[in-house]
SEVEXRO-48023 format. One line per 2 residues: number of its first residue (from 1); their letters; for each residue x, y, z of N, C-alpha, C. Coordinates in steps of 0.2 Angstrom, whole numbers, plus 5000, padded with zeros to 4 digits. Example, Ala and Ser with C-alpha at 12.3 -4.5 7.8 and 13.67 -1.06 7.14 Angstrom:
2
1	as	5066 4972 5039 5062 4978 5039 5066 4984 5039 | 5064 4989 5035 5068 4995 5036 5064 5000 5039 .
END
This chain:
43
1	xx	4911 4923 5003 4906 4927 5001 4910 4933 4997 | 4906 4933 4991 4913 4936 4987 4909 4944 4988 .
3	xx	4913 4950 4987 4911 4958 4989 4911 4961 4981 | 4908 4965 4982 4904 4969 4974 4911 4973 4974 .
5	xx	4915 4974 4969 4920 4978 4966 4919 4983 4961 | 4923 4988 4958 4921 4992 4953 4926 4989 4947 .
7	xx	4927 4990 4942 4929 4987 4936 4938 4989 4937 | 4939 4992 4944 4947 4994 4944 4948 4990 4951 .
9	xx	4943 4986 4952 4945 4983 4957 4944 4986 4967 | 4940 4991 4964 4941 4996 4970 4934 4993 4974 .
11	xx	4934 4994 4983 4928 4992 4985 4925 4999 4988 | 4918 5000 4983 4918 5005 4986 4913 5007 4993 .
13	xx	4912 5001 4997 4910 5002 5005 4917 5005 5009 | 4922 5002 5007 4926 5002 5011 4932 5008 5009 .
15	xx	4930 5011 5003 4936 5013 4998 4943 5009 4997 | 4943 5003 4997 4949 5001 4996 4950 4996 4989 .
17	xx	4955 4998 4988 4964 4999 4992 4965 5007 4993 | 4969 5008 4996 4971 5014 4999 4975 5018 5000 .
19	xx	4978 5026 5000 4984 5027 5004 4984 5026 5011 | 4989 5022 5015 4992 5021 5022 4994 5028 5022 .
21	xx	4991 5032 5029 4993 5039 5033 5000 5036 5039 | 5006 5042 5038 5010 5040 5043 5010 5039 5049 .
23	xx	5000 5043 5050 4998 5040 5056 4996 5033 5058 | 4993 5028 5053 4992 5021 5054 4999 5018 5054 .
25	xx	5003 5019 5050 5011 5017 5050 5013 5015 5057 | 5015 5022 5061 5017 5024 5066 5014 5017 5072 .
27	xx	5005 5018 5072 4999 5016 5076 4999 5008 5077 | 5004 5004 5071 5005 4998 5070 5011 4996 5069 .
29	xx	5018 5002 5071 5024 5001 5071 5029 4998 5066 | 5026 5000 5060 5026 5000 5054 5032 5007 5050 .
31	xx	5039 5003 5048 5044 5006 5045 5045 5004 5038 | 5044 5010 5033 5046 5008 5025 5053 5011 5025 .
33	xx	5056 5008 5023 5063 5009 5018 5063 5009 5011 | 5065 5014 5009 5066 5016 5002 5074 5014 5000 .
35	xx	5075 5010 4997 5081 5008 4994 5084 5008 4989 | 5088 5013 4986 5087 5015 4980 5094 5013 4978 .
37	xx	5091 5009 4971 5100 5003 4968 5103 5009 4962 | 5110 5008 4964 5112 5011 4958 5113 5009 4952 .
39	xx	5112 5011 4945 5115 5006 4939 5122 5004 4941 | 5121 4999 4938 5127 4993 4938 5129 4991 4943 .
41	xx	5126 4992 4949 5129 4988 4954 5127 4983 4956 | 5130 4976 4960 5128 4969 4959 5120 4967 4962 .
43	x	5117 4969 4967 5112 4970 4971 5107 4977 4971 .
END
């Protein structure tokens, strides 16, 4: 069943997509890593 969108892709019953609060994070035991590459290095 396909759901009504707005021309950015947004639904708007549900407002998504989203920003994630680091309270759902936490609530789902859910950890980001930010890893930031240097220039020139192999990985």
């Amino acid at each position: 069943m396909p759901f009504p969108k707005t021309q950015s892709a947004t639904d708007m019953m549900t407002q998504a997509p989203s920003e994630v609060t680091p309270r759902q994070l936490k609530e789902l035991h859910i950890k980001t890593d930010v890893v930031v590459k240097k220039p020139g290095s192999a990985n």
